[in-house]
C-alpha positions in Angstrom: 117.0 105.8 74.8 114.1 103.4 74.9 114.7 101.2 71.9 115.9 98.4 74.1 112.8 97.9 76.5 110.7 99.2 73.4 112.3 96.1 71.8 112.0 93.6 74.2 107.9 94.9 74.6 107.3 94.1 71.2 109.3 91.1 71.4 107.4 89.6 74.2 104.1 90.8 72.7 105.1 88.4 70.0 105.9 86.0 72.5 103.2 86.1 74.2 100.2 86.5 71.5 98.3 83.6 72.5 99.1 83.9 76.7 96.6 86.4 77.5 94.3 83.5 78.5 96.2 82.3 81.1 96.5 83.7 84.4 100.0 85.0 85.9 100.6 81.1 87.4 100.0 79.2 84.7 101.4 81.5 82.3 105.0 81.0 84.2 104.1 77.6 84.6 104.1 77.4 80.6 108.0 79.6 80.2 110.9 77.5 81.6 112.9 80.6 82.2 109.9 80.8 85.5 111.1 77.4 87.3 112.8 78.5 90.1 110.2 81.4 90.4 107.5 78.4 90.3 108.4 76.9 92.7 109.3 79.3 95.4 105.6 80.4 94.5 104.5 77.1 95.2 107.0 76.7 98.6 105.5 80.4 99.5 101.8 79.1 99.2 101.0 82.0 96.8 99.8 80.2 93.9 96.3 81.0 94.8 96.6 84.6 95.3 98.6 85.3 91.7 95.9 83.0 90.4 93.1 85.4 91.6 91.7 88.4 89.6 94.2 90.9 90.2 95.0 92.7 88.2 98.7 92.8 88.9 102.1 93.5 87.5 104.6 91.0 88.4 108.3 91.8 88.1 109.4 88.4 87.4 113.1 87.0 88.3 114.1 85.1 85.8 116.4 81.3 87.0 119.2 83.1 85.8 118.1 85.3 88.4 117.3 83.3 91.2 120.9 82.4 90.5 122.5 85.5 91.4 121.9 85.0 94.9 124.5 84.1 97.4 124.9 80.3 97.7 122.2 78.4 99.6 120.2 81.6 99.7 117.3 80.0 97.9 117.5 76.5 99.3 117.1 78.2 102.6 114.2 80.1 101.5 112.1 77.4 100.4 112.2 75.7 104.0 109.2 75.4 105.4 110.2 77.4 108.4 111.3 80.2 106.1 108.0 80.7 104.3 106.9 84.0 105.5 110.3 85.2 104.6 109.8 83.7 101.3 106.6 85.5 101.1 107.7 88.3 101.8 110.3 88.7 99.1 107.7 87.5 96.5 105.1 89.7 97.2 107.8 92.6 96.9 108.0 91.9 93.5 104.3 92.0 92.6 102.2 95.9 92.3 98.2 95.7 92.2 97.1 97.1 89.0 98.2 96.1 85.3 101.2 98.0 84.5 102.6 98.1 80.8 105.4 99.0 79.3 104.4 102.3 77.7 102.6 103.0 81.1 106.0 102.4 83.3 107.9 104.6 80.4 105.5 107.1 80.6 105.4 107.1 84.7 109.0 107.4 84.7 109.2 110.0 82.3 106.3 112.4 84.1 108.2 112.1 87.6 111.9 113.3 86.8 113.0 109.8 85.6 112.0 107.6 88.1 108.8 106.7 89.5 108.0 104.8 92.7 105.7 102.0 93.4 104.1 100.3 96.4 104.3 96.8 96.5 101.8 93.9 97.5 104.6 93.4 100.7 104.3 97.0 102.0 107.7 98.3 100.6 108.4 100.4 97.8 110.5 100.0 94.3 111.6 102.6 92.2 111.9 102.1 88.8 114.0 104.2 86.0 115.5 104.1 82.9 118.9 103.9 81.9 120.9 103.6 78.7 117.5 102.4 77.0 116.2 99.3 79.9 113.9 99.6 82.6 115.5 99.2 85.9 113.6 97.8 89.1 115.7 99.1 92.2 114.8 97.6 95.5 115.2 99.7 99.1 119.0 98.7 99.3 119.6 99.9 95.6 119.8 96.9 94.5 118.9 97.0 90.4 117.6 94.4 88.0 116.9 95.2 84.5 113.5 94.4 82.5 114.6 91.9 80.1 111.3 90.9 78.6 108.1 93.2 78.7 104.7 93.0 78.6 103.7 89.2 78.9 100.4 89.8 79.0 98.0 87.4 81.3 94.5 87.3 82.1 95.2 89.0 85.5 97.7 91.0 84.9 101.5 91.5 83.3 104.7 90.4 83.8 108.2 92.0 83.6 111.3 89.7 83.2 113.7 90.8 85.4 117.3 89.3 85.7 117.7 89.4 89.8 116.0 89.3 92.3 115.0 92.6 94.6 114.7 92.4 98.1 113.1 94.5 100.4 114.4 95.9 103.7 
């Protein structure tokens, strides 16, 4: 049941041997497959805060992503004038604490097979596993699967996920 995320965990440890110097920012500064998630941390004015020492345990949209939303979602969210918005949704993807793979399997296995989280915004995300993957469900169950595991950083982790989660 867990060979896939197990998979992808050692795949991104692979990945990511020499990353663990870099902080969260830089380190999806450095991955192309972070662009859009760049710069809507850039538009959000987070880039200082996900640079600081966390820990944390970012569940990262990947472009492909970003691109599920509805058309001219995420223009509109990088407005100025939609920043705390933007915010917002960002920091729902982020947990305080360093998170890995094995703990989130783990988690979800000791709490019925799901496990809810708090998240920097306020809100909560449950996450579970199904058919081998890590799912992050948002509080309009909404899911996005871990694609990529465990890219360790010097403040923290980060989860590929491939959509983006929004809170209520």
């Amino acid at each position: 049941m867990l060979i896939n995320f197990l998979k992808y965990s050692i795949l991104s440890l692979v990945l990511s041997a020499n990353v663990s110097e870099k902080n969260i920012v830089e380190t999806a500064v450095s991955n192309d497959n972070f662009s859009t998630l760049v710069a809507a941390v850039q538009a959000g004015d987070l880039v200082d805060a996900l640079s600081s020492e966390g820990p944390f345990t970012v569940f990262a949209p990947t472009n492909d992503g970003f691109n599920k939303l509805p058309e001219g979602t995420l223009g509109s969210l990088l407005k100025p004038e939609n920043k705390e918005t933007l915010q917002s949704i960002l920091k729902y993807h982020v947990v305080a604490g360093k998170f890995m793979a094995g703990d989130v399997v783990k988690a979800i296995q000791d709490n019925d097979g799901q496990f809810t989280v708090e998240t920097l915004q306020g809100n909560e995300l449950t996450l579970k596993l199904w058919e081998g993957s890590v799912y992050v469900i948002d509080a309009k169950g909404n899911k996005a699967k871990v694609v990529i595991a465990d890219v360790d950083t010097s403040n923290g982790v980060i989860h590929a996920i491939d959509s983006v989660v929004l809170p209520e």
